[in-house]
C-alpha positions as CSV (number, residue, x, y, z in Angstrom):
1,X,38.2,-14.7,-1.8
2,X,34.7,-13.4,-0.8
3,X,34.6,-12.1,-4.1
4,X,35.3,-14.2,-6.3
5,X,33.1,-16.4,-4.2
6,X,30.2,-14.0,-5.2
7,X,31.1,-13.5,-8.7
8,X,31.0,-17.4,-8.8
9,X,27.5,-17.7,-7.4
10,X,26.5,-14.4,-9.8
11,X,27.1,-16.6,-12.7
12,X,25.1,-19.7,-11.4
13,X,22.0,-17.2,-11.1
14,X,22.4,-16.2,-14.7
15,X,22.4,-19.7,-16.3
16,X,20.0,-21.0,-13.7
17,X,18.2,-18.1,-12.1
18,X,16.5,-18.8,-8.9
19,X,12.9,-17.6,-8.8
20,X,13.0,-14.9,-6.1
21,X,15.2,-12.0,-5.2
22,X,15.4,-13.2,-2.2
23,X,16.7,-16.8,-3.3
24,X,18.8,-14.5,-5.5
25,X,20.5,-12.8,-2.7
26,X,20.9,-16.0,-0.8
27,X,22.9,-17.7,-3.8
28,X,25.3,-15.0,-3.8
29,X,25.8,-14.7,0.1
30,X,26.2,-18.7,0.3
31,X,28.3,-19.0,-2.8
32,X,30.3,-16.0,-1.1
33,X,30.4,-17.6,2.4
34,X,31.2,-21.1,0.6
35,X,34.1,-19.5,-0.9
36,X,35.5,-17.8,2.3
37,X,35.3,-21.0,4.7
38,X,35.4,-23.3,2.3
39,X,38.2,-22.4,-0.2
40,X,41.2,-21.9,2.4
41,X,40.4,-25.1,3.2
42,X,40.2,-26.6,-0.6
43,X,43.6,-25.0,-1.4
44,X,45.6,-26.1,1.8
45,X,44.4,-29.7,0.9
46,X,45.3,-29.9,-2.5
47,X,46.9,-26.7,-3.8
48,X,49.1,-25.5,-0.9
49,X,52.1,-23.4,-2.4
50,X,49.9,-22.3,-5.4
51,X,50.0,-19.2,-6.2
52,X,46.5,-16.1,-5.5
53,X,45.5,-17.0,-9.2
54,X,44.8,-20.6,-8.2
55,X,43.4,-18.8,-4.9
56,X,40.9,-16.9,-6.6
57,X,40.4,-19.6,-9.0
58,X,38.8,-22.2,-6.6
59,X,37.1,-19.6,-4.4
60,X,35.6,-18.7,-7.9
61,X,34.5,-22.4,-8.6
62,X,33.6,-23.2,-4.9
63,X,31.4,-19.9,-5.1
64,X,29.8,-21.3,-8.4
65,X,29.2,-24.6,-6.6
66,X,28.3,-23.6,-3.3
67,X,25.2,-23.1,-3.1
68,X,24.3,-26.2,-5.3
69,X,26.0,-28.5,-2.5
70,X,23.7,-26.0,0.1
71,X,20.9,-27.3,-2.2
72,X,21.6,-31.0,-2.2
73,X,22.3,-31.0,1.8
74,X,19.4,-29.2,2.7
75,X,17.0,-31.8,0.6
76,X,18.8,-34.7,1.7
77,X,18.7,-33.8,5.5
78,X,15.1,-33.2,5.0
79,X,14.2,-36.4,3.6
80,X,16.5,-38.5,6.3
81,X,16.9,-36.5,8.9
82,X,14.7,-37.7,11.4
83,X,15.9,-41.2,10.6
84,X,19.8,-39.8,10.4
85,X,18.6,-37.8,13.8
86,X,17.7,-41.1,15.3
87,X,21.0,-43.0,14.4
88,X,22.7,-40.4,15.8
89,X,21.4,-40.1,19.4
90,X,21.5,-44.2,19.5
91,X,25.2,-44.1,18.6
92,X,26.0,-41.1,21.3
93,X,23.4,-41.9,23.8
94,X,22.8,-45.6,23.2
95,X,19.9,-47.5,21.9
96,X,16.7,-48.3,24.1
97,X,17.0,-52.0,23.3
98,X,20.4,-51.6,24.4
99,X,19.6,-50.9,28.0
100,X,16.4,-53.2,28.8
């Protein structure tokens, strides 16, 4: 799996290279980590009793899209986190307005 997840995020960097080694190296450990944590996952959902081509098959694609979904997270957390921050200690901890 941690394979194919890396040969999945290999081939993202070739159609849409980042601009840094470093971001280069990153793809391919995400896409890699992506595809071991997140694949076993994927296939007992919606595959289980599939066979290791199918395996290999969505820890490829996972690895491919992994680091994209990292991408979109990342951006989105830092454009609502403070606000999805705040939501979240009002809902656990309760609201100021709430306790006045």
């Amino acid at each position: 799996m941690l394979m194919a997840g890396a040969f999945g995020s290999t081939s993202l960097i070739v159609f849409r290279p980042p601009p840094t080694l470093k971001q280069k190296a990153a793809h391919i450990v995400v896409g890699a980590a992506m595809a071991l944590y997140v694949a076993p996952l994927v296939i007992e959902q919606w595959f289980a009793g599939s066979g290791i081509e199918m395996r290999r098959g969505a820890a490829f694609v996972i690895g491919l899209l992994g680091p994209l979904v990292a991408q979109i997270v990342i951006r989105a957390i830092e454009r609502r986190g403070d606000g999805l921050a705040d939501r979240l200690v009002d809902r656990v901890a309760g609201s100021e307005d709430k306790k006045s």
